[in-house]
N, CA, C and O atoms as a Tinker XYZ file with bonds, in Angstrom:
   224  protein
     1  N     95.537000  143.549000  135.157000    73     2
     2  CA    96.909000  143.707000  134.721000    64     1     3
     3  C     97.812000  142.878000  135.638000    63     2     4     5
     4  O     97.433000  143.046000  136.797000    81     3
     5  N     98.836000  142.068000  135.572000    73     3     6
     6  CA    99.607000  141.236000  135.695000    64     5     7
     7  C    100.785000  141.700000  136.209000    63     6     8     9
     8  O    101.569000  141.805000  135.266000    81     7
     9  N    101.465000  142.136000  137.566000    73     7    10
    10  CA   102.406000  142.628000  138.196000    64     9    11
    11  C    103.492000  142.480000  137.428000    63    10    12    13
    12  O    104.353000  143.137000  138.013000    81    11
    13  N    104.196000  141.786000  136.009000    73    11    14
    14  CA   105.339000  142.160000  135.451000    64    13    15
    15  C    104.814000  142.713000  134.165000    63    14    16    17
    16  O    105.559000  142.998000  133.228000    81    15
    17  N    103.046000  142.914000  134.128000    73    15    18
    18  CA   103.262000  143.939000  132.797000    64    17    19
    19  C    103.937000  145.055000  132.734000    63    18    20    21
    20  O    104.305000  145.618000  133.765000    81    19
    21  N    104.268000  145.664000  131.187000    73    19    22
    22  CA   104.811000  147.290000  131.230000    64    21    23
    23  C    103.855000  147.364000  130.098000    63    22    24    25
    24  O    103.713000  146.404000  129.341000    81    23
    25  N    103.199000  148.466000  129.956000    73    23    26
    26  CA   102.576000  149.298000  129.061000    64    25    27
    27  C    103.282000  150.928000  128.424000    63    26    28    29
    28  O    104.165000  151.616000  128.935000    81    27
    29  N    102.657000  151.113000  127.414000    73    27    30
    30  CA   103.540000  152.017000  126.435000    64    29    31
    31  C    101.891000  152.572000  126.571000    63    30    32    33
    32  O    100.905000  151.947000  126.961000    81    31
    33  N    102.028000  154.224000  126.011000    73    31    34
    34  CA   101.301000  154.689000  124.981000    64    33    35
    35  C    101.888000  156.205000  124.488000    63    34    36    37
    36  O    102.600000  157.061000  125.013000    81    35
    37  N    101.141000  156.048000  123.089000    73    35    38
    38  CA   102.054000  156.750000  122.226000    64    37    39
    39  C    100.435000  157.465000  121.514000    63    38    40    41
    40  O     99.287000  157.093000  121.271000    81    39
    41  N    101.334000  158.754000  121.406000    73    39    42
    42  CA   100.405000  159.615000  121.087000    64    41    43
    43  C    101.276000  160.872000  120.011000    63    42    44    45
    44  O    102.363000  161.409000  120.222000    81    43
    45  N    100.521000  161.020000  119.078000    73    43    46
    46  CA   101.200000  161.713000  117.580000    64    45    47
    47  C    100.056000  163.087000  117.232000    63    46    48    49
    48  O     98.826000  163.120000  117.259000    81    47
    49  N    100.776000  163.831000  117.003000    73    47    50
    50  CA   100.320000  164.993000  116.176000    64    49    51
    51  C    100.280000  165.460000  114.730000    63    50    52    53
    52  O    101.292000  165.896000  114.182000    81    51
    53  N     98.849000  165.348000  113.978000    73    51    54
    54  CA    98.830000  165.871000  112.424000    64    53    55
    55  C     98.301000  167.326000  112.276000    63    54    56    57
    56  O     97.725000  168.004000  113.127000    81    55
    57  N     98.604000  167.624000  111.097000    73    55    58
    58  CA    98.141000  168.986000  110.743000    64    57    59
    59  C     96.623000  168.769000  110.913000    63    58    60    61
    60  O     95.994000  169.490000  111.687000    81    59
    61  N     96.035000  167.812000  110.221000    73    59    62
    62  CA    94.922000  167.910000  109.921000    64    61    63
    63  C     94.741000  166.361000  110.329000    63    62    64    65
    64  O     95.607000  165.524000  110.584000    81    63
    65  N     92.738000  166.199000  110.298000    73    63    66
    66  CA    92.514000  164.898000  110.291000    64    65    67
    67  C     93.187000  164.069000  109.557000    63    66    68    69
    68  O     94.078000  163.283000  109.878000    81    67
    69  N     92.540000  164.367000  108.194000    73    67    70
    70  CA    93.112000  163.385000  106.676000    64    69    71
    71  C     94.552000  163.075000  106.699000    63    70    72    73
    72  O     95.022000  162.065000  106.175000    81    71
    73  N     95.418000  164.201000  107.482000    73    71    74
    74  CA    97.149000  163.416000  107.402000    64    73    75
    75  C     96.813000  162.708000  108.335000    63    74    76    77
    76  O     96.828000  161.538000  107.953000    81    75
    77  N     96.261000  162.866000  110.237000    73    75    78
    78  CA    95.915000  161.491000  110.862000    64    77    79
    79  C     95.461000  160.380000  110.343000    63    78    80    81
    80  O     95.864000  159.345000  110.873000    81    79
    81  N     94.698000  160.286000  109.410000    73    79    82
    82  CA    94.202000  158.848000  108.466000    64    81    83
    83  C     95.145000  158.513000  107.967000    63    82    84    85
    84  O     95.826000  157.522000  108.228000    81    83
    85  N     95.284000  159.225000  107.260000    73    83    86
    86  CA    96.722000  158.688000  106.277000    64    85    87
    87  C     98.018000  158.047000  106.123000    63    86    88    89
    88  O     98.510000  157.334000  105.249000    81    87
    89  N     98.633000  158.757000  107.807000    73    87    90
    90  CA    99.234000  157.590000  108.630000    64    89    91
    91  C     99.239000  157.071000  108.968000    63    90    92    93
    92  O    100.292000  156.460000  109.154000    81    91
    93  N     98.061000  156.663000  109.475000    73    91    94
    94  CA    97.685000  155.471000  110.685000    64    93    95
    95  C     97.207000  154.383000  109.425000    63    94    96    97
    96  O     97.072000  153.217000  109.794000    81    95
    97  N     97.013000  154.597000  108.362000    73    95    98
    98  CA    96.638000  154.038000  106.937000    64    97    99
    99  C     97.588000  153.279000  106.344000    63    98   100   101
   100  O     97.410000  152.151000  105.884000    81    99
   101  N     98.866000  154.059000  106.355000    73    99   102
   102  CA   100.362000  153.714000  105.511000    64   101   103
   103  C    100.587000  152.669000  106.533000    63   102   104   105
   104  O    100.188000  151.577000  106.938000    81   103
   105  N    101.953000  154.159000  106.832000    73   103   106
   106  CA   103.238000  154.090000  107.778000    64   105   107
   107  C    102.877000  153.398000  109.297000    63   106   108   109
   108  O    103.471000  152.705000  110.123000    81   107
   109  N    101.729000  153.928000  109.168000    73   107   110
   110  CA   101.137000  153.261000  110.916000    64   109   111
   111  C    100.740000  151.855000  110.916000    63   110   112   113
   112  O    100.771000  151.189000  111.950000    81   111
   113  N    100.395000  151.415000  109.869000    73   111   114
   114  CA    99.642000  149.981000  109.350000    64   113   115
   115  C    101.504000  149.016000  109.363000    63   114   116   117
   116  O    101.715000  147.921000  109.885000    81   115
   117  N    102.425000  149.797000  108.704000    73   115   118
   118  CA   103.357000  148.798000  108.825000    64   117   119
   119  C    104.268000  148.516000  109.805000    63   118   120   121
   120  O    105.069000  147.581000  109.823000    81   119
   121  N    104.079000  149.495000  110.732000    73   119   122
   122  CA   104.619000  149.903000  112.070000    64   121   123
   123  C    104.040000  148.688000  112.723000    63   122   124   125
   124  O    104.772000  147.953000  113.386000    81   123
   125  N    102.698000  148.423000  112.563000    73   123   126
   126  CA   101.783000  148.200000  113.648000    64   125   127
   127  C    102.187000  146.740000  112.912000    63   126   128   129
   128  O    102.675000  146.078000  113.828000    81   127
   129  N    102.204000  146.110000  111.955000    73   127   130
   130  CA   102.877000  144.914000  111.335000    64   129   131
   131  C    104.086000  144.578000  112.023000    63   130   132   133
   132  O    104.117000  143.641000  112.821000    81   131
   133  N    105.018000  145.241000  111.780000    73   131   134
   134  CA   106.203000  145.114000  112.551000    64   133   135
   135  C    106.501000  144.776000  114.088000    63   134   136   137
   136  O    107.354000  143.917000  114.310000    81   135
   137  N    106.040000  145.216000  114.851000    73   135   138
   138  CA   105.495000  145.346000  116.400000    64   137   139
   139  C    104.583000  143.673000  116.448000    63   138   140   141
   140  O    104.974000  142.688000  117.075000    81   139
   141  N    103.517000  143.746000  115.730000    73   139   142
   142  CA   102.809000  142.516000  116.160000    64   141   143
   143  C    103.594000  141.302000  115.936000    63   142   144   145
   144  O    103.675000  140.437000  116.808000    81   143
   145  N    104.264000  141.191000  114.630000    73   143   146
   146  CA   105.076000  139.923000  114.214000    64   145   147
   147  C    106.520000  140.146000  115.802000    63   146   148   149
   148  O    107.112000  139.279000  116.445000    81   147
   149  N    106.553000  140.981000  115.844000    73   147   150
   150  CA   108.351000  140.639000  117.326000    64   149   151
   151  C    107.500000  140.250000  118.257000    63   150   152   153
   152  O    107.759000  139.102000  118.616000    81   151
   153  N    106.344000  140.842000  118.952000    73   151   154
   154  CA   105.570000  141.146000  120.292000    64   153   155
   155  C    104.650000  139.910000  119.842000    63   154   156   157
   156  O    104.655000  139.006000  120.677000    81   155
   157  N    104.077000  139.736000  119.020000    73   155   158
   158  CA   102.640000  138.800000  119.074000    64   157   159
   159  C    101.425000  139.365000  119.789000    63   158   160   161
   160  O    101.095000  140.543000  119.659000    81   159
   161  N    100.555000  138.216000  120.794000    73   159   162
   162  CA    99.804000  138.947000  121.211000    64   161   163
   163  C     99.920000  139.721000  122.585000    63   162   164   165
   164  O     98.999000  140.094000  123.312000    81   163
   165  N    101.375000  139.879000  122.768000    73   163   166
   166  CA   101.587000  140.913000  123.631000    64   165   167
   167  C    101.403000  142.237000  123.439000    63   166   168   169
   168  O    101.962000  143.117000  124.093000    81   167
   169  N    100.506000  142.429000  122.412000    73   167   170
   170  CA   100.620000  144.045000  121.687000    64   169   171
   171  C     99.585000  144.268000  121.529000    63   170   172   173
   172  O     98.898000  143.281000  121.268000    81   171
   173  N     98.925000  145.508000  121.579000    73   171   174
   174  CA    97.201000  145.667000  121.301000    64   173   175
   175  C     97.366000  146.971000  120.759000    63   174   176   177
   176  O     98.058000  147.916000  121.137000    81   175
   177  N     96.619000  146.838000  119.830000    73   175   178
   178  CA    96.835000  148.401000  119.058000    64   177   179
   179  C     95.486000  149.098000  119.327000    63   178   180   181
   180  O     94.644000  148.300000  118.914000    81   179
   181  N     94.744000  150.391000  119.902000    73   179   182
   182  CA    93.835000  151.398000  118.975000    64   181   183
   183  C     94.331000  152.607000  118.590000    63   182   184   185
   184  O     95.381000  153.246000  118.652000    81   183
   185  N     93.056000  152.719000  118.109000    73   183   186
   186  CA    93.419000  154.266000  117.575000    64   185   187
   187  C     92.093000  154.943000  118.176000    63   186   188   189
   188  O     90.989000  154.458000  118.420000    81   187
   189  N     92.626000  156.291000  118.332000    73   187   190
   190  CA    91.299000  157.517000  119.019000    64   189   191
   191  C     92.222000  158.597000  118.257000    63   190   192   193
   192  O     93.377000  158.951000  118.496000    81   191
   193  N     91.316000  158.998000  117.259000    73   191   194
   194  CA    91.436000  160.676000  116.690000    64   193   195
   195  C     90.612000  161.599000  117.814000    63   194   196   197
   196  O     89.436000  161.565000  118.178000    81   195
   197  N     92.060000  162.675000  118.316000    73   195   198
   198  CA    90.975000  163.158000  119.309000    64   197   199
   199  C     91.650000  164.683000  118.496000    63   198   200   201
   200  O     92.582000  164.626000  117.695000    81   199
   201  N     90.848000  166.192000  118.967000    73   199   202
   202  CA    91.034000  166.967000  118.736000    64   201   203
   203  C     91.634000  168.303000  120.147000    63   202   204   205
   204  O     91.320000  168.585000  121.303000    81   203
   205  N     91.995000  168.472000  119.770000    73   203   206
   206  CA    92.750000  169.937000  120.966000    64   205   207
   207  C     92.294000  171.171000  120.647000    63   206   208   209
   208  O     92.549000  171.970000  119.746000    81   207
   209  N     91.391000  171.151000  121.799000    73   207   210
   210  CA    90.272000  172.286000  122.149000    64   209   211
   211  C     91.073000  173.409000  123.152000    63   210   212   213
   212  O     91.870000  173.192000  124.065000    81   211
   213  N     90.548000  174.685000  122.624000    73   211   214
   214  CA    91.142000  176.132000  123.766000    64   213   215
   215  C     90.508000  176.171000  124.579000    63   214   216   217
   216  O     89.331000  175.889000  124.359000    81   215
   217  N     90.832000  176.464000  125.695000    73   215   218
   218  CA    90.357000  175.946000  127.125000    64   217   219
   219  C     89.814000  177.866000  127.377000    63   218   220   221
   220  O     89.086000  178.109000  128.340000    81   219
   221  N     90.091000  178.601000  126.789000    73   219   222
   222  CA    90.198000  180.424000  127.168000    64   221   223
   223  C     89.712000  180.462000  128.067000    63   222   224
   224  O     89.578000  181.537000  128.651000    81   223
């Protein structure tokens, strides 16, 4: 990493898996359009579906 990088990360909550697909499918696909065309390859996208486990 390069002493004037800045890094982001962004992290979202669905009811369910299938609404996580579904956005990251749509709305997330044109987001992620939008961002790459201003930023270029200053931008790196993944994705990790993770789940939230009870710790009891």
């Amino acid at each position: 990493v390069q002493e004037d990088c800045v890094s982001y990360a962004v992290s979202l909550e669905a009811a369910t898996a299938e609404d996580a697909v579904e956005w990251h499918d749509n709305i997330g696909a044109r987001l992620r359009a939008i961002l790459h065309q201003r930023f270029g390859e200053g931008v790196v996208f993944f994705t990790t579906y993770m789940e939230n486990l009870s710790l009891k």
